[in-house]
N, C-alpha and C positions, 0 to 999 in steps of 0.2 A: 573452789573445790580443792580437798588437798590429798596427796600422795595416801595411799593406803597404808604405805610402809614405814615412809619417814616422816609425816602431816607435812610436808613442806608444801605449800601454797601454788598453786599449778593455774595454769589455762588449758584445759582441754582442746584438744584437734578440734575441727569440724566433724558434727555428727559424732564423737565419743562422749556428749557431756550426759547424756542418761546414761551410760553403761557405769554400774557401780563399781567396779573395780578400774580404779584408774589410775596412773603411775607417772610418776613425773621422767624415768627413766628405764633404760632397759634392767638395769643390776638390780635393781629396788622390783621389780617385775618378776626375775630371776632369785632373787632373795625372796621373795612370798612363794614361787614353786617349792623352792626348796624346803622350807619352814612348817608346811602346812601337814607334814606327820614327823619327818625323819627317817623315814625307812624305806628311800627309795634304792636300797641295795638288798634288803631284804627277800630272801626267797616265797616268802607268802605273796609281796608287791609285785614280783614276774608276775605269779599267777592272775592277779586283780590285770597288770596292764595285758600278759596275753588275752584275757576274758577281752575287754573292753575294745583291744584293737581290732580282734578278729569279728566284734560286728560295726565298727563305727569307719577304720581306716581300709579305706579302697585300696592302698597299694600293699596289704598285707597278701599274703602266699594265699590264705585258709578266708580270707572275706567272700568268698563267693559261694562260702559251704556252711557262712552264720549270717553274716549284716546282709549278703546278697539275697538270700533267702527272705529274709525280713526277719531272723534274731535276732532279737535285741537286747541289753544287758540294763536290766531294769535297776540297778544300783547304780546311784547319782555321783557316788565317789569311793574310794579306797577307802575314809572311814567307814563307813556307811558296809561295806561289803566287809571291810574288818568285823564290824557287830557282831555281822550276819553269821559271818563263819569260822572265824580263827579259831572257837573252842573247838568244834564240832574238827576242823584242821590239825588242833595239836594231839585232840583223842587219836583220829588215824592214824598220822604219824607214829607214835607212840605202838601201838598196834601193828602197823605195816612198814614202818619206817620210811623217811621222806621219801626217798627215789621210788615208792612203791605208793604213793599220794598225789590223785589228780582230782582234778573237778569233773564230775557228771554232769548233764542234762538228766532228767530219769525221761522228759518227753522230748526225743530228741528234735520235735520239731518246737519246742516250746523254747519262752523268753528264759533268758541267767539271772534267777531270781531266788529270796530264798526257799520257797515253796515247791523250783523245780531243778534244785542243782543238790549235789552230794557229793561227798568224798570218796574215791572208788581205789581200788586196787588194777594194775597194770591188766587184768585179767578177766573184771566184770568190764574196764572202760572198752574194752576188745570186744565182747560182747553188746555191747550196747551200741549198735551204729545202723546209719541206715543197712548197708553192705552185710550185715550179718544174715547170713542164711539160716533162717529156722525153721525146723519138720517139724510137723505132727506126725506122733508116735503113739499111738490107741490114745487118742485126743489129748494125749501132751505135750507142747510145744517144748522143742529142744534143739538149743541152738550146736553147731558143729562139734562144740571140744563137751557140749555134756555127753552127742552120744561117743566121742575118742575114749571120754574116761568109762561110761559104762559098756561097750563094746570092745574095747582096746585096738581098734582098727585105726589106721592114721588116716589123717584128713584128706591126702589124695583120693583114697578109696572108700571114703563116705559122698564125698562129692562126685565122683564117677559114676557109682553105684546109684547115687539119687540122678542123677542126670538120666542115666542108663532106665530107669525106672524099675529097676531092682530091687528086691525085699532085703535089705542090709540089718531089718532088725530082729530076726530069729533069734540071732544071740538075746537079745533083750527079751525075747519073750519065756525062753528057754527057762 
């Protein structure tokens, strides 16, 4: 069998001789992580390794609120999640500028795929969670800061008020 990196002619461990990636040492092992796009400093690559850690690695902060759950991050690698999303990434940007570009779920109990993930601004990613409180309003759902902006009351007193079981939305109907 030989090195993936440098063909150098190897004996595998015990039990490593079917695993396809095999390495005659640690650098040459280290040398293939590194090589395999180049853009592990990159700010798109945070976002791929937070996706990934938050549902695979147990001793991350947030694993018990994705992988704990059973989220799972249906892209098999950082290419592969590059395809998926970098265009649809540098339009937002572009648009909302970086620090105002995150990844969505749209179903937040669903897998990080591309069918269920989006680029959001600081402001819908706030809205989208489980923890957001939403009223119906003459059968329109509306989460906290829609009825802030269309009643101009702050969120203490739309939350008190629905707690209270108070009619908070005269204004709106007015």
């Amino acid at each position: 069998m030989k090195c993936k990196i440098c063909n150098k002619e190897i004996i595998p461990k015990k039990g490593h001789s079917k695993h396809p990636y095999v390495y005659c040492s640690k650098s040459c092992h280290a040398k293939d992580r590194m090589t395999t796009h180049g853009e592990s400093n990159s700010k798109f690559y945070c976002r791929w390794t937070g996706i990934y850690r938050r549902c695979n690695d147990k001793n991350m902060i947030g694993y018990k609120n994705y992988g704990g759950r059973g989220i799972k991050c249906k892209w098999k690698n950082y290419v592969e999640f590059k395809k998926d999303m970098y265009p649809l990434f540098l339009k937002h940007c572009k648009q909302h500028g970086y620090k105002n570009t995150s990844i969505d779920r749209i179903d937040n109990d669903g897998n990080y795929c591309k069918e269920n993930c989006k680029w959001a601004t600081r402001k819908e990613q706030s809205e989208n969670t489980r923890k957001t409180l939403r009223i119906k309003v003459d059968g329109v759902e509306m989460t906290i800061n829609d009825i802030v902006e269309k009643t101009g009351f702050k969120k203490t007193t739309i939350y008190m008020r629905h707690y209270r079981g108070q009619d908070l939305f005269k204004k709106l109907r007015a």
